[in-house]
Each structure stands twice: as C-alpha cells, then as structure tokens.
RORO-446432 format. One line per field, with one value per atom (N, C-alpha, C): residue number from 1; atom name; x, z, y. Coordinates in pm, 1 decimal. Atoms other than C-alpha are relative to their C-alpha. Layout:
n = (NUM, ...) $
atom = (CA, ...) $
X = (X, ...) $
Z = (Z, ...) $
Y = (Y, ...) $
! end
This chain:
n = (1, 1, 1, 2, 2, 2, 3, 3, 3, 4, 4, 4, 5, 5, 5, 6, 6, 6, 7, 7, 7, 8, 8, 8, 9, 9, 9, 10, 10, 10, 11, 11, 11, 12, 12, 12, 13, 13, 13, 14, 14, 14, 15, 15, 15, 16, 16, 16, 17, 17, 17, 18, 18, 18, 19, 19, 19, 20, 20, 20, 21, 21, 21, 22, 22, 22, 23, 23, 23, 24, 24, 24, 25, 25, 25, 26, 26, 26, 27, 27, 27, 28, 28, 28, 29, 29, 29, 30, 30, 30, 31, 31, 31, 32, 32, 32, 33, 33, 33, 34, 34, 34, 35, 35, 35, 36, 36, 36, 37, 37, 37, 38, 38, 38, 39, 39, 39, 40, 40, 40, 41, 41, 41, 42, 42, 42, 43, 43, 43, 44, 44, 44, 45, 45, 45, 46, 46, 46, 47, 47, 47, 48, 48, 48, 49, 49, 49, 50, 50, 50, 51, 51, 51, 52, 52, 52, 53, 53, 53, 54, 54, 54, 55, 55, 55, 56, 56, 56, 57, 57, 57, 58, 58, 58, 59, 59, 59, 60, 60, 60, 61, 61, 61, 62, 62, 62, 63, 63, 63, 64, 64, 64, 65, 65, 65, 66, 66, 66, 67, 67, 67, 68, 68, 68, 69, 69, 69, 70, 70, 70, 71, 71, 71, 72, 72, 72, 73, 73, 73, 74, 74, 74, 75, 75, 75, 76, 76, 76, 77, 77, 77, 78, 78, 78, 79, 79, 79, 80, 80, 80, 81, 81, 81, 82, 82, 82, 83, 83, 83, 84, 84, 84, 85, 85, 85, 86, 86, 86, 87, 87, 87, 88, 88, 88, 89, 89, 89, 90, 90, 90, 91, 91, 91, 92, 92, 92, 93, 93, 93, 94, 94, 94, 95, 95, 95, 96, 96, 96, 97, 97, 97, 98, 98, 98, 99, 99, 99, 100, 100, 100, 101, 101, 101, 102, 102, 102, 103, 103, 103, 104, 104, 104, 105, 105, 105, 106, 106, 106, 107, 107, 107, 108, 108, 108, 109, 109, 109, 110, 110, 110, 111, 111, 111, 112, 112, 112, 113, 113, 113, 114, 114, 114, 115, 115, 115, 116, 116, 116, 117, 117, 117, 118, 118, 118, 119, 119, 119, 120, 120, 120, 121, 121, 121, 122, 122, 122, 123, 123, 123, 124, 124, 124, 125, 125, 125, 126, 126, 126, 127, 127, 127, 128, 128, 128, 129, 129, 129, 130, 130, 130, 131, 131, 131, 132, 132, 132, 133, 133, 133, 134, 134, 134, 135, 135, 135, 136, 136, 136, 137, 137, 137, 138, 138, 138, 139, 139, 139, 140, 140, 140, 141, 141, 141, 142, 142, 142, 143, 143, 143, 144, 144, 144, 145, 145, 145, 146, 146, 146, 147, 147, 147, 148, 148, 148, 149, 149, 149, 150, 150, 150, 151, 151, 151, 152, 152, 152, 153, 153, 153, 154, 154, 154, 155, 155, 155) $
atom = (N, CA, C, N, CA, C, N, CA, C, N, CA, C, N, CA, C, N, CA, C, N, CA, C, N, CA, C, N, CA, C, N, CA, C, N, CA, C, N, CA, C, N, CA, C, N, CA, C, N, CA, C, N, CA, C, N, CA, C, N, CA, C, N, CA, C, N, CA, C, N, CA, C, N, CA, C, N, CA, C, N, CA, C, N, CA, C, N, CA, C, N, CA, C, N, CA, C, N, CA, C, N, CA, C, N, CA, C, N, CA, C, N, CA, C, N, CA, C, N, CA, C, N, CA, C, N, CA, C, N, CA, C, N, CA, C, N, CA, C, N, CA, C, N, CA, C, N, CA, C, N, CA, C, N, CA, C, N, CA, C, N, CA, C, N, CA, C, N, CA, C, N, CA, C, N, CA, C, N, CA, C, N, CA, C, N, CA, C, N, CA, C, N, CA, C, N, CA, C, N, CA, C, N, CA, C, N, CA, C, N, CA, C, N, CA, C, N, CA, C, N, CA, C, N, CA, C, N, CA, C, N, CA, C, N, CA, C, N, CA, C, N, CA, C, N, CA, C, N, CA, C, N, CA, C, N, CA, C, N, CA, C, N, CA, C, N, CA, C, N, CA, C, N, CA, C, N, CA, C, N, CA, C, N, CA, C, N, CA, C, N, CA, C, N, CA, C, N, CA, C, N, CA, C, N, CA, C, N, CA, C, N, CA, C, N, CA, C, N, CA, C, N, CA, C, N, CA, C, N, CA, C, N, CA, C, N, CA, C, N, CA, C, N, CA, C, N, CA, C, N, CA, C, N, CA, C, N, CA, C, N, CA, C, N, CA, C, N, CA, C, N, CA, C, N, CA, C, N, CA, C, N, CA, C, N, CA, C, N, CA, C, N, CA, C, N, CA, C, N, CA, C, N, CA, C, N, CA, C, N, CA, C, N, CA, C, N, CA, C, N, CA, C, N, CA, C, N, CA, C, N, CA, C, N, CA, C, N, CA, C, N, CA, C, N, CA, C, N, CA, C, N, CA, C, N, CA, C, N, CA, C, N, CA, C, N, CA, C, N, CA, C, N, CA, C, N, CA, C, N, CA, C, N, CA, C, N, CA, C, N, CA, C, N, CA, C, N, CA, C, N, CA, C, N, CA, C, N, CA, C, N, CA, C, N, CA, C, N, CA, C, N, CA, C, N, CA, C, N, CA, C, N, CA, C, N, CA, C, N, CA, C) $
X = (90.3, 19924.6, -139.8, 159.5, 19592.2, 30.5, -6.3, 19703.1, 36.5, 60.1, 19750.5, -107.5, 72.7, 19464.7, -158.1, 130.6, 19248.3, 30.0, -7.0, 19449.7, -56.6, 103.4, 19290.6, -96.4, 192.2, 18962.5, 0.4, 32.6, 18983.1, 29.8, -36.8, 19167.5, -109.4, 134.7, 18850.3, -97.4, 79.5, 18591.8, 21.5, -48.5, 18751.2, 6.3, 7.3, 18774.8, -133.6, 162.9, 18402.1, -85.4, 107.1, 18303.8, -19.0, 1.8, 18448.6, -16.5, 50.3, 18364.9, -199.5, 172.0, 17972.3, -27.3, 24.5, 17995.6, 43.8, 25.7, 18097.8, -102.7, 59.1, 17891.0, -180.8, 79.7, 17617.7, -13.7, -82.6, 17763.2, -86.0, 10.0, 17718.6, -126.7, 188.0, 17356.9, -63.9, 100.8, 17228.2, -45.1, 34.7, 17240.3, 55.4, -40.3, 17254.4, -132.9, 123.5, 17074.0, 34.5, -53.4, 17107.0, -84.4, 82.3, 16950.1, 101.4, -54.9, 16965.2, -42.6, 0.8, 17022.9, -30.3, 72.7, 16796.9, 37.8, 43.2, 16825.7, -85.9, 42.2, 16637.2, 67.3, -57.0, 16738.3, 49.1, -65.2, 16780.6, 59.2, -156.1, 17028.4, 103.8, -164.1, 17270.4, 92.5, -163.0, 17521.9, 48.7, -73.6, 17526.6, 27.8, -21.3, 17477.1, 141.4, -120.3, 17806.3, 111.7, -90.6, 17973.5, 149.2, -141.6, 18352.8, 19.2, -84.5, 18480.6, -170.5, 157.1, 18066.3, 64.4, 43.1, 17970.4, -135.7, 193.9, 17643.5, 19.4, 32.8, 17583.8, -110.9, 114.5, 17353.4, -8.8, 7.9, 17207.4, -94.1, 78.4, 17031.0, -46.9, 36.8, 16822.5, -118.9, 79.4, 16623.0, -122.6, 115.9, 16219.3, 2.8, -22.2, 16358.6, 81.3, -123.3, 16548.0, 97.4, -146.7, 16909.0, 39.3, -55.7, 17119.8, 130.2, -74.3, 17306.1, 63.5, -67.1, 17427.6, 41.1, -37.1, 17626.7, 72.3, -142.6, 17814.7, -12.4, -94.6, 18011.6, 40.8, -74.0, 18044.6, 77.3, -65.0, 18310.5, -32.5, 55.8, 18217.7, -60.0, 119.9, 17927.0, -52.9, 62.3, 17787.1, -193.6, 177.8, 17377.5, 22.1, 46.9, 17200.8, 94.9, -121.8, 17435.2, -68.5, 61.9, 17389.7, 91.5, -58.6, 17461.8, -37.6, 50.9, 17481.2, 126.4, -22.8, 17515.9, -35.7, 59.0, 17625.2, 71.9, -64.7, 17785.9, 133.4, -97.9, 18073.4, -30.3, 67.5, 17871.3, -51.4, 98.7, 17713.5, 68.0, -45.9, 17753.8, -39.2, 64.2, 17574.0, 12.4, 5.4, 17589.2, -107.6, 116.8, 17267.1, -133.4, 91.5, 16988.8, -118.8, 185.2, 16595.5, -73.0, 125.3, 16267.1, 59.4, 41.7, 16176.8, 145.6, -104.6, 16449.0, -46.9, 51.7, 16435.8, 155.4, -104.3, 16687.1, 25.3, 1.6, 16782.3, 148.3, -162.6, 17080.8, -32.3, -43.0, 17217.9, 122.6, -97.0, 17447.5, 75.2, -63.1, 17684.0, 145.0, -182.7, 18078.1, 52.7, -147.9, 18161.1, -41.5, -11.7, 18079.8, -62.2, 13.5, 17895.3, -176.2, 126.9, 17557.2, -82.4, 120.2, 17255.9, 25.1, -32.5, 17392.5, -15.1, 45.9, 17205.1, 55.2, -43.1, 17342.1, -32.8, 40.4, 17242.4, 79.3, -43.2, 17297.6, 15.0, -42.7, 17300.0, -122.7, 135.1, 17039.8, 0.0, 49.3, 16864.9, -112.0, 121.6, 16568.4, -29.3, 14.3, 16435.8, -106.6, 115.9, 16243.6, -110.8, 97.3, 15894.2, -65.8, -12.4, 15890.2, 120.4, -69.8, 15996.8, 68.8, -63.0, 16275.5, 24.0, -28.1, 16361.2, 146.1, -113.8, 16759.7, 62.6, -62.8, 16797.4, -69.4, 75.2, 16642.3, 69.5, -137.9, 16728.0, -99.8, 79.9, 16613.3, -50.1, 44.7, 16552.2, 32.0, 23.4, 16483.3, -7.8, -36.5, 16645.2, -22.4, -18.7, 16510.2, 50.3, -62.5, 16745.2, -95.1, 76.0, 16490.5, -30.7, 27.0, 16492.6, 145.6, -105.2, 16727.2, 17.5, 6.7, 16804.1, 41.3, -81.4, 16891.8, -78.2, 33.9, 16755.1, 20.3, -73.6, 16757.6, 44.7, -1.0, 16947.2, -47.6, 107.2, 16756.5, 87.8, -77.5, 16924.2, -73.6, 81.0, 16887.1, -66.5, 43.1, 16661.7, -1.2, -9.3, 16712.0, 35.5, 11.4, 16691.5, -63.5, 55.4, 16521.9, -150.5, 154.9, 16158.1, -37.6, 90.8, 16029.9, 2.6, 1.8, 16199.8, -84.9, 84.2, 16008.8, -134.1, 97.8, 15702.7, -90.5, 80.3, 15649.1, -16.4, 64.2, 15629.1, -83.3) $
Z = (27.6, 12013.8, -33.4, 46.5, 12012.0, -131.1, 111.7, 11734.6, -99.9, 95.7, 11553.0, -74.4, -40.5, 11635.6, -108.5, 42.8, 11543.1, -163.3, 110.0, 11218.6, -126.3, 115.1, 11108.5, -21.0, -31.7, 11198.1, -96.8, 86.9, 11005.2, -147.4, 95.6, 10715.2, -58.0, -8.3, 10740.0, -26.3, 41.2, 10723.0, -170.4, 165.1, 10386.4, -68.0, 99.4, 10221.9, 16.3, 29.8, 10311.0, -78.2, 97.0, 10193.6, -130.0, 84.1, 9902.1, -86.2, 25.4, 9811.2, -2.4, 2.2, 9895.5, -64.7, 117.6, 9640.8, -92.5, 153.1, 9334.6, -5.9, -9.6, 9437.6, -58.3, 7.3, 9423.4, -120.8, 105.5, 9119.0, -129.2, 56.3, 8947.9, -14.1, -47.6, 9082.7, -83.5, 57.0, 8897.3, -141.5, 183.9, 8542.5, -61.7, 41.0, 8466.0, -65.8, 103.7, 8180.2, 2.8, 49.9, 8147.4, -78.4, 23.2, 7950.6, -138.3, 121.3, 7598.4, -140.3, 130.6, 7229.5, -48.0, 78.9, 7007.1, -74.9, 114.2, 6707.8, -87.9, 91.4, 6428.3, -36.3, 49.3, 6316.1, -144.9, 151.5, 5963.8, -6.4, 17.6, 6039.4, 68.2, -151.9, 6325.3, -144.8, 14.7, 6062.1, -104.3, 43.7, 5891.5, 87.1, -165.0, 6276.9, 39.7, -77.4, 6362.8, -68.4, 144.7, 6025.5, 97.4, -67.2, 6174.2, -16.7, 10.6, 6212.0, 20.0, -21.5, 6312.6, 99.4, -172.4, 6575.6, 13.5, -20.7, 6764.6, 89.8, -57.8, 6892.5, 68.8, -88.8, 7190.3, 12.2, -57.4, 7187.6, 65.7, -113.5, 7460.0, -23.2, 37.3, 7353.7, 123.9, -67.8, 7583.2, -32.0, 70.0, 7525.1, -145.3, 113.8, 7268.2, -135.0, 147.4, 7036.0, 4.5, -51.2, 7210.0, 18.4, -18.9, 7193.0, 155.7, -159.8, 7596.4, -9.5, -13.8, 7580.3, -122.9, 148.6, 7325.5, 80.6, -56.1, 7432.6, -130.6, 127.6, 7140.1, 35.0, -7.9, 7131.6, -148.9, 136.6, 6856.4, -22.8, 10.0, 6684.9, 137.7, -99.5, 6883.9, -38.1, 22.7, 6931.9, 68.1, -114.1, 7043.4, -3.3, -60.0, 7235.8, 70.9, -19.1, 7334.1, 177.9, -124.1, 7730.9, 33.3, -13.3, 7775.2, 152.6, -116.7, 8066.1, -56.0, 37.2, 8004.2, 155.2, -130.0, 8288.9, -9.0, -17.9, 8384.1, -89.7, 100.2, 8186.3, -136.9, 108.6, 7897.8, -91.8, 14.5, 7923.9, -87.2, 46.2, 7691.5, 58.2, -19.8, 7886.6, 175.8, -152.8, 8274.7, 88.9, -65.0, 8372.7, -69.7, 70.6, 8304.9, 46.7, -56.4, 8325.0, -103.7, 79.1, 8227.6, -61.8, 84.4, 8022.3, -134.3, 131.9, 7790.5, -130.9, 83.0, 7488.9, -69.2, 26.7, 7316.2, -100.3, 175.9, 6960.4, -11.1, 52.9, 6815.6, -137.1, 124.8, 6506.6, -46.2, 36.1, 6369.3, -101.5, 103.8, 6100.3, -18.1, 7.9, 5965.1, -38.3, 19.3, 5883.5, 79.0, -100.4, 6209.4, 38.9, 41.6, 6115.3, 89.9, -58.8, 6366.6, -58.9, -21.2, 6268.1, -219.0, 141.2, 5856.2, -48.3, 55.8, 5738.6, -111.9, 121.9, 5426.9, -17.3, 17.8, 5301.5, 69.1, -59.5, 5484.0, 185.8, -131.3, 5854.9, 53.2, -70.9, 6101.0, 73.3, -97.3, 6325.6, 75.4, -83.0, 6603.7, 79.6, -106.2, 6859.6, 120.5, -97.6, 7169.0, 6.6, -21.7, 7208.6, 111.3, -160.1, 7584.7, -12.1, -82.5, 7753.0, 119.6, -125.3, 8018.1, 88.5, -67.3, 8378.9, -31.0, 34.1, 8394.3, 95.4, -80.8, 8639.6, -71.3, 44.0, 8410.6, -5.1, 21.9, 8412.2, -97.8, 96.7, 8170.0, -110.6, 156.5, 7828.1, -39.3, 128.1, 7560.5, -122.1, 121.1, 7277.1, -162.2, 169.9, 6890.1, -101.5, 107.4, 6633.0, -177.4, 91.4, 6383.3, -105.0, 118.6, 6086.4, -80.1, 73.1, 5794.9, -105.5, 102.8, 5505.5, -97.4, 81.8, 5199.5, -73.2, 68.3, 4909.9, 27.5, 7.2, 4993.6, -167.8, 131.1, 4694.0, -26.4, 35.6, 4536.1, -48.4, 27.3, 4418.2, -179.5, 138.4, 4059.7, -28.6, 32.8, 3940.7, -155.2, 166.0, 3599.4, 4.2, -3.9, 3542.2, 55.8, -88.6, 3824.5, 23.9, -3.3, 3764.0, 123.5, -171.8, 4151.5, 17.1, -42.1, 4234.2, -50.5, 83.2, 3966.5, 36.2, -22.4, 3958.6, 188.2, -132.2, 4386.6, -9.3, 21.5, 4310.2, -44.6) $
Y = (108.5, 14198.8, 52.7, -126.1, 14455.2, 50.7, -51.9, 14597.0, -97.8, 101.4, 14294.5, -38.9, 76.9, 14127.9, 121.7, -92.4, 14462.3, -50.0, 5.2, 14462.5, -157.7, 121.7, 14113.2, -3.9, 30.9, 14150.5, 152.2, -52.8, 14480.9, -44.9, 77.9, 14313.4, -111.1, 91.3, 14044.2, 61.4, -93.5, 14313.1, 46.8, -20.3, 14475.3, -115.8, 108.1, 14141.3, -50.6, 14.5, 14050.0, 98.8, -102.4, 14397.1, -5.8, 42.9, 14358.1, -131.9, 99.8, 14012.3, 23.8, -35.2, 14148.6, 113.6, -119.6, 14474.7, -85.4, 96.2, 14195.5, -83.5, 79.2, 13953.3, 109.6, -61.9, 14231.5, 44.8, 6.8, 14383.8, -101.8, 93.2, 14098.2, -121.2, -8.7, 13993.6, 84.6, -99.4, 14289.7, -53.6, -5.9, 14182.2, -208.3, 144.6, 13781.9, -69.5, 105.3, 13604.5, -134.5, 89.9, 13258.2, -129.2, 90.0, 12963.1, -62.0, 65.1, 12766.7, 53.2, -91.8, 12843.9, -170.9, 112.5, 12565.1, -7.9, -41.9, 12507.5, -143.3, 101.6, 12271.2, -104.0, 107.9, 11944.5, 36.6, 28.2, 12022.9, 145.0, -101.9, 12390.4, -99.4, 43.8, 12184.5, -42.2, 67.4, 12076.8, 196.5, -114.2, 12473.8, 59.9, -57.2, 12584.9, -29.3, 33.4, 12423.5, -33.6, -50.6, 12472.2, 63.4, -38.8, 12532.2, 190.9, -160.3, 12906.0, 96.5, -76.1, 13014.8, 50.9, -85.3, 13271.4, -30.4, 19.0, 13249.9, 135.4, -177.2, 13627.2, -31.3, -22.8, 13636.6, 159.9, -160.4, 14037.4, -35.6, -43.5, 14141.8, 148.1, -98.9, 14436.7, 50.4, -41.9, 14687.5, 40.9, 12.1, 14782.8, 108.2, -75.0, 15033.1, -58.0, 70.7, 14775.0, 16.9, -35.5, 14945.1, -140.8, 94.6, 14672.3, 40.7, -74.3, 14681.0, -123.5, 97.5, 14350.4, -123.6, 94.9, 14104.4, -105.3, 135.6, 13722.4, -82.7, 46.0, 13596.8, -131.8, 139.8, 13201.5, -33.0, 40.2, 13084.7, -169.2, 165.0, 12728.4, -64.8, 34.3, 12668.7, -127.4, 69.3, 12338.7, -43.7, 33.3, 12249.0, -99.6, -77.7, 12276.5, 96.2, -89.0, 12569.1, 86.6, -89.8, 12672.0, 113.4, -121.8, 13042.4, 54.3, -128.5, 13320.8, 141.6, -155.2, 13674.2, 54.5, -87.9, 13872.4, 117.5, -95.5, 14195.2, 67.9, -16.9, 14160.6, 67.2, -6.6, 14130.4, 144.3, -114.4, 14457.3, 160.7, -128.8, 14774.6, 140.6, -119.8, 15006.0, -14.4, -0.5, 15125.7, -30.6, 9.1, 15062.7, -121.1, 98.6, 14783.1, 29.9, 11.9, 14890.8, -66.9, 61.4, 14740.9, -94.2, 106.0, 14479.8, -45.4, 70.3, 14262.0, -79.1, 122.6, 14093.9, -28.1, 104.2, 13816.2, 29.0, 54.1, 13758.7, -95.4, 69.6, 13520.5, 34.1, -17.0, 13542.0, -118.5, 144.2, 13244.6, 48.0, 10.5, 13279.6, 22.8, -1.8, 13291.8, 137.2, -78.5, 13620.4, 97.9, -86.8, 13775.5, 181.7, -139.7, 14096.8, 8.9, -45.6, 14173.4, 118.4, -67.9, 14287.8, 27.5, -10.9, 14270.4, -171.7, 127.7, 13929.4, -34.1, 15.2, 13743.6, -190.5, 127.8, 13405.7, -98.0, 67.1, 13145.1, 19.0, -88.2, 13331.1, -46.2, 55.6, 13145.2, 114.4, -110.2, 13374.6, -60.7, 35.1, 13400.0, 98.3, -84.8, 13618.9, -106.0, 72.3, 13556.8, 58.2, -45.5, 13594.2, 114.6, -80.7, 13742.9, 101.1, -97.9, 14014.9, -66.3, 19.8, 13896.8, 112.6, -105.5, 14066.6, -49.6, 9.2, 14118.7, -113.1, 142.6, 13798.3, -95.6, 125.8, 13566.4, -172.7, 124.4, 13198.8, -71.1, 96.2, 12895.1, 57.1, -67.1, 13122.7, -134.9, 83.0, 12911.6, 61.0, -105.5, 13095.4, -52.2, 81.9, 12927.1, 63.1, -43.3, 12996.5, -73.1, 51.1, 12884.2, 90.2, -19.9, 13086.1, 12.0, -45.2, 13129.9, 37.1, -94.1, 13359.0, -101.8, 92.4, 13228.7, -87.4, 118.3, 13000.7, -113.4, 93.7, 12650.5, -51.9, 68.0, 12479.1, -153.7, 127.5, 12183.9, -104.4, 22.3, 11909.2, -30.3, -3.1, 11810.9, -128.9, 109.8, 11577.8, -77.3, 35.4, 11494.1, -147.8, 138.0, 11111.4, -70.7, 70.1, 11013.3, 27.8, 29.2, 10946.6, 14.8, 1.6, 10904.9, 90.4, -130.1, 11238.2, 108.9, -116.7, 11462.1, -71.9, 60.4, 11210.6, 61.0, -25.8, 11274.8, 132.9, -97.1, 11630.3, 20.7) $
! end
C-alpha cells in the first residue's frame, strides 16, 4: 500500500512538472492582437484562395517568426506563439509586418499584394498589436469614361 501510495504522488509530481516546463515553454514567446485592413482593400483582402503572412522580424530585419492564415477574413485576430518560431531563441526588441496576397510567395511583392508593417518595437509577450495592412502595390485600374459627361467634367 506504501508503495502505491508513494507511486501516485510521484506520478503527480512528474505530471505537474511537466505541465509547468510547457506552460513555461510557451510563456516565452507569444504575440497576439489584430490584422486591419481598409475599407476599400477588404473585398481584394478576402479574395478566396489569399494568405495573410504574419512575420515577426528581430532588430536586425531576421525574420524568427511566420503564422500563415488561409482565406482570411477582417478584422483578423491572431497569436503567434512558440510553435510559430524559426529560431531557438527570442531577444530584444520585435517588429511585425503582413503581407496579403494569392500566390503565397514572402517578401516577393507583385501587383495586387496588400502589405503593412508596424510602427513599434514589440517585447516577445505582446498582446493587442494593431497590425494595418494598409498599403498596396499595383496600379489601380480606372474605369472608362467615355460618354459620360459628369465623370470627365468632375475631374
């Protein structure tokens, strides 16, 4: 019965320990907040078969962290944690960027591909980012005006 009795309470120990090295683990490195975007991208923003790429870059521009949403809709709430991470270790100062677009290729822009960065430097527990995907490559196309007096005229 002693030797039972020990064997649970040690059995109990090892499953708290481990439950308190992930938990820890996993404490180290967690971003989380929202991805914006403008009223007049949300219908190319959420254009079917998109990615929205959250990088997580360190004060050297090293990209350590990437989370890949497929057909993303906004306001889009993200967390980037541990999983996430390309690199073993997280120091200093962070910074954000998204990137939007369909044929999946980071850090290789092509018309049509919304983007943004963040202004701040985040620590690696950050919560509530406010990520604006507010710019985008690309000509807008115009429509044509030919016939329609008001349209040429308000220019």
């Amino acid at each position: 019965m002693k030797n039972f009795i020990a064997l649970v309470v040690l059995a109990a120990l090892a499953c708290s320990a481990y439950m308190f090295y992930n938990r820890t683990v996993e404490d180290r490195f967690s971003i989380s907040g929202t991805v914006t975007v403008p009223d007049r991208f949300v219908k190319n923003a959420q254009a079917e078969n998109n990615t929205c790429s959250i990088i997580v870059k360190n004060e050297a521009d090293v990209p350590i962290a990437i989370k890949r949403i497929i057909n993303p809709v906004f306001p889009l709430e993200f967390t980037i944690d541990a999983k996430d991470l390309l690199v073993g270790q997280v120091e200093g100062g962070l910074k954000l960027e998204v990137q939007i677009n369909s044929h999946g290729n980071l850090g290789l822009l092509k018309a049509g591909d919304i983007f943004g960065s963040s202004p701040e430097v985040y620590a690696a527990n950050a919560k509530d980012v406010v990520l604006h995907a507010d710019k985008m490559t690309g000509k807008p196309t115009m429509v044509s005006n030919k016939g329609n007096f008001f349209r040429t005229a308000a220019r």
